[in-house]
C-alpha distance (Angstrom), angle and dihedral (degrees) to the residues before:
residue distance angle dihedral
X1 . . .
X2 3.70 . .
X3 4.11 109.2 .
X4 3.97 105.6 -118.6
X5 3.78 87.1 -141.9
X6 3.87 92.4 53.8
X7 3.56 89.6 41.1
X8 4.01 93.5 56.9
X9 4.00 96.7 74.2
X10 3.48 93.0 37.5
X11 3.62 91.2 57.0
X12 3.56 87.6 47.9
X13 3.53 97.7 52.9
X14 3.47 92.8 48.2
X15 4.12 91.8 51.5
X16 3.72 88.0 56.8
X17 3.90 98.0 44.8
X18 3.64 83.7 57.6
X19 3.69 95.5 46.8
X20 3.69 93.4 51.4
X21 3.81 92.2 49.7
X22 4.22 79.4 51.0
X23 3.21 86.9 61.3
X24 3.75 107.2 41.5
X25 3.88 93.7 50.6
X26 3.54 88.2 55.2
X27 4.03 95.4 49.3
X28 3.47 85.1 46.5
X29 4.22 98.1 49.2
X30 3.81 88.2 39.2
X31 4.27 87.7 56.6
X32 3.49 88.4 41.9
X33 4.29 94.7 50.1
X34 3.62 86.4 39.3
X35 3.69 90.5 52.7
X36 3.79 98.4 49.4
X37 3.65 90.1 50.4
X38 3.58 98.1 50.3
X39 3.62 90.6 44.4
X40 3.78 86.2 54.3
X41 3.68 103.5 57.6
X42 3.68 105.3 81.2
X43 3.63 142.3 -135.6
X44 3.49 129.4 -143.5
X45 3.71 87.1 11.1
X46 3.75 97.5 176.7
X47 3.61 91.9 60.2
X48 3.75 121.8 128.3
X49 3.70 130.1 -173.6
X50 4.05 118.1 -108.2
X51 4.09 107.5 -124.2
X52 4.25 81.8 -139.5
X53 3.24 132.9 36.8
X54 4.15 139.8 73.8
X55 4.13 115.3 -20.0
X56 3.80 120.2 -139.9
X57 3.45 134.5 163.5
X58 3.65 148.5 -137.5
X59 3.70 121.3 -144.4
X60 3.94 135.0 178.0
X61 3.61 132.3 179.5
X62 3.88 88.1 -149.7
X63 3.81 91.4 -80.2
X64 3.51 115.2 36.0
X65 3.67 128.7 42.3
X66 3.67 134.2 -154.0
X67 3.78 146.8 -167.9
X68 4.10 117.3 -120.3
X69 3.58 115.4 -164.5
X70 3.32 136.6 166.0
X71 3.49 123.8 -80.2
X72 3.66 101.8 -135.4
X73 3.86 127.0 20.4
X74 3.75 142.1 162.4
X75 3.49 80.8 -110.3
X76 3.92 110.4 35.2
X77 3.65 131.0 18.7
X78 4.04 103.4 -163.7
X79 4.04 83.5 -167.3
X80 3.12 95.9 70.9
X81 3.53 94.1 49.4
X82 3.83 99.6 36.7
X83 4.29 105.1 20.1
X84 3.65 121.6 -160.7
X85 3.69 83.2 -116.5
X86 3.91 95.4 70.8
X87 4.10 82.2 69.1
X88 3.85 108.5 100.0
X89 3.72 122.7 -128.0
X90 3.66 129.9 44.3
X91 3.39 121.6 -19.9
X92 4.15 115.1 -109.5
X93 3.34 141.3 -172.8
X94 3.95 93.5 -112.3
X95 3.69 81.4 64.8
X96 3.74 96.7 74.0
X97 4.15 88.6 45.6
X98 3.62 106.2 61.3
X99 3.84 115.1 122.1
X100 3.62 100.5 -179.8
X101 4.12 141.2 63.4
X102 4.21 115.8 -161.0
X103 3.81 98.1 -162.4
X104 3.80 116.1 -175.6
X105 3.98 132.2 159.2
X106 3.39 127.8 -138.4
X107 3.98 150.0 140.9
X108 3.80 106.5 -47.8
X109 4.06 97.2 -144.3
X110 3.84 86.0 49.8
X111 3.79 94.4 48.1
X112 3.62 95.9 45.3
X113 3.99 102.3 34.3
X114 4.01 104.5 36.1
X115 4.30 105.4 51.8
X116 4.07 82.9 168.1
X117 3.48 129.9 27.8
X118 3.47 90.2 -113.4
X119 4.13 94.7 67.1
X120 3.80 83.6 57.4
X121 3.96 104.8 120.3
X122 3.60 123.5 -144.1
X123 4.06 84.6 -128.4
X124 3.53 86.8 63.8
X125 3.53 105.8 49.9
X126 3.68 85.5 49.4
X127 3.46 101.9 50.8
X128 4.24 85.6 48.6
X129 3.68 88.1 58.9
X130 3.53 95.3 40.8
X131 3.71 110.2 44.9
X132 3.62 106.6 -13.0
X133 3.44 136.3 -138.6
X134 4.69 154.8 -114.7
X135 2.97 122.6 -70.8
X136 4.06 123.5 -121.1
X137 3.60 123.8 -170.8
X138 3.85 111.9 -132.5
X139 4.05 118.1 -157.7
X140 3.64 126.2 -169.5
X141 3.65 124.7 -172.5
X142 4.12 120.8 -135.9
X143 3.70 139.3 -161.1
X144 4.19 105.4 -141.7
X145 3.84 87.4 -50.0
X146 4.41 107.3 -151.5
X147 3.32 117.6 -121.7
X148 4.10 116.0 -120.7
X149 3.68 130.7 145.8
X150 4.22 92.5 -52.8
X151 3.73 96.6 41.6
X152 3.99 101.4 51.1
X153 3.77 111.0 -178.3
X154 3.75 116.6 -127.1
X155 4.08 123.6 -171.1
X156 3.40 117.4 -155.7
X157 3.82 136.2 178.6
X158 4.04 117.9 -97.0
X159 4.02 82.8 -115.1
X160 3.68 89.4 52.1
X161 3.95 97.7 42.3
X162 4.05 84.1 49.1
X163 3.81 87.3 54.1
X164 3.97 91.2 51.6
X165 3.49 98.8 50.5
X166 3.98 94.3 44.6
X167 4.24 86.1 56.9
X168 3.96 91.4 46.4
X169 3.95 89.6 43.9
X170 3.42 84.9 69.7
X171 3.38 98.0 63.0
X172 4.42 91.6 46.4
X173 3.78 112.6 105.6
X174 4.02 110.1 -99.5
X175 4.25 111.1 -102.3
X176 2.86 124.0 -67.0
X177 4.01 83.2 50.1
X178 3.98 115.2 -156.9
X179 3.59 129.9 -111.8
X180 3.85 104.6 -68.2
X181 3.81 125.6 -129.0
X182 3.21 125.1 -100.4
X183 3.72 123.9 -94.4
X184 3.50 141.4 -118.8
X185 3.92 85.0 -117.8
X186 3.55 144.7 -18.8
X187 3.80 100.1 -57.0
X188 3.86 98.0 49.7
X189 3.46 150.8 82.6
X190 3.62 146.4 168.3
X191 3.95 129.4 -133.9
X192 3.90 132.5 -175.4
X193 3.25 110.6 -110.0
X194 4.14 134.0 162.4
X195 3.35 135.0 -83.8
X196 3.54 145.6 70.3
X197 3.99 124.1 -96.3
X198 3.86 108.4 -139.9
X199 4.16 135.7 155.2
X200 3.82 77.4 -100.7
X201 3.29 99.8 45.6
X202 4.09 112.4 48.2
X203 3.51 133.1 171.7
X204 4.11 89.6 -113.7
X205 3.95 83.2 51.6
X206 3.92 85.2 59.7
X207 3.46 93.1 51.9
X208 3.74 91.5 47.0
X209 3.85 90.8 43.1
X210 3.95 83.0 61.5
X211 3.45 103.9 49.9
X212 3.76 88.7 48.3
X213 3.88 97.9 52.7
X214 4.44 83.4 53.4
X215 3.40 76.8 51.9
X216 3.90 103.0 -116.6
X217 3.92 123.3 154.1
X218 3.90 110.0 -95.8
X219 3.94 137.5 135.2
X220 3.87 122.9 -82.7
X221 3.71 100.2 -130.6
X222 3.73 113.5 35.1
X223 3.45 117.3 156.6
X224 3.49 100.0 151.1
X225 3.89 124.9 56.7
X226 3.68 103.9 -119.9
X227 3.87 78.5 59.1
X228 3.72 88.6 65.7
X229 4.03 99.2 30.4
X230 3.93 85.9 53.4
X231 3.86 87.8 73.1
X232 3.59 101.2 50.2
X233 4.09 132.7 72.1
């Protein structure tokens, strides 16, 4: 039999484990309500997409969302910015073929430590929440990516694409640039780049911060990436 004056503290230990898992599933459904309704409320809400003009995309991998722009433009050349050459390995043909940049923005120890979701360390996620974190810019390289549900195609107006890339300049190492990060692969890099990673301020809400400055319809708070998908075809 269980000794009723053993038992006490347990009991009381167990009462307050399940009180602070109370209260962390509410924090957590709270952030996630408050996220769906700031992601909700749009910005420029009168916004209408051009039939002609330059074609991006926004992708997500469920998670994380990203920008894909052309590589080369009358009005940008991401090349010049981000070269082939920055990629680490040996050099390759493909290299000099690429016609498209994914640039997203995120939490540098997450970018560089977790390369699946599975390396990401309950330390990490915790110190995110807590006291976030800098931000790294993180650059693939694509080949005429297809769009499908996770690369939705976007058209926007050579004033509006101008407007996007000045906002993500901002966030592009000053020249001379330093060495970049290694990828994940052999089409990406990473690059320091400013900012501070917070609850409040997400990767997704970069990408959403971006599309608003070219002026493109999108939610205000969007720190998930449904929040950001939501808004696009």
């Amino acid at each position: 039999m269980v000794d009723p004056v053993a038992a006490t503290p347990l009991l009381q230990i167990a009462r307050a484990a399940r009180a602070v898992l109370g209260w962390l599933a509410l924090l957590v459904g709270l952030f996630m309500l408050a996220g769906w309704i700031g992601s909700s409320i749009p910005r420029n809400a009168d916004w209408r997409e051009p039939a002609r003009g330059v074609p991006i995309m926004v992708a997500t991998n469920g998670v994380h969302t990203a920008l894909v722009l052309p590589a080369r433009t009358s009005i940008k050349d991401w090349h010049e910015t981000f070269p082939p050459s920055d990629l680490k390995g040996p050099a390759t043909p493909l290299q000099r073929t690429y016609t498209h940049v994914a640039l997203s923005w995120g939490e540098r120890e997450v970018f560089l430590a977790t390369p699946t979701w599975a390396d990401l360390s309950p330390s990490t996620v915790a110190r995110v929440i807590f006291s976030g974190g800098d931000g790294l810019l993180h650059v693939e390289h694509y080949l005429w990516p297809a769009p499908d549900e996770n690369f939705r195609r976007l058209i926007l107006t050579p004033g509006q694409y101008r407007r996007l890339v000045r906002h993500v300049e901002r966030f592009v190492p000053e020249d001379p640039a330093p060495d970049p990060f290694g990828g994940y692969g052999g089409n990406d890099a990473f690059y320091a780049a400013p900012g501070r990673y917070t609850l409040g301020n997400t990767c997704n809400q970069w990408t959403s911060d971006a599309l608003a400055a070219a002026g493109v319809r999108t939610g205000w708070w969007t720190p998930f990436a449904g929040g950001v998908m939501k808004w696009t075809r």
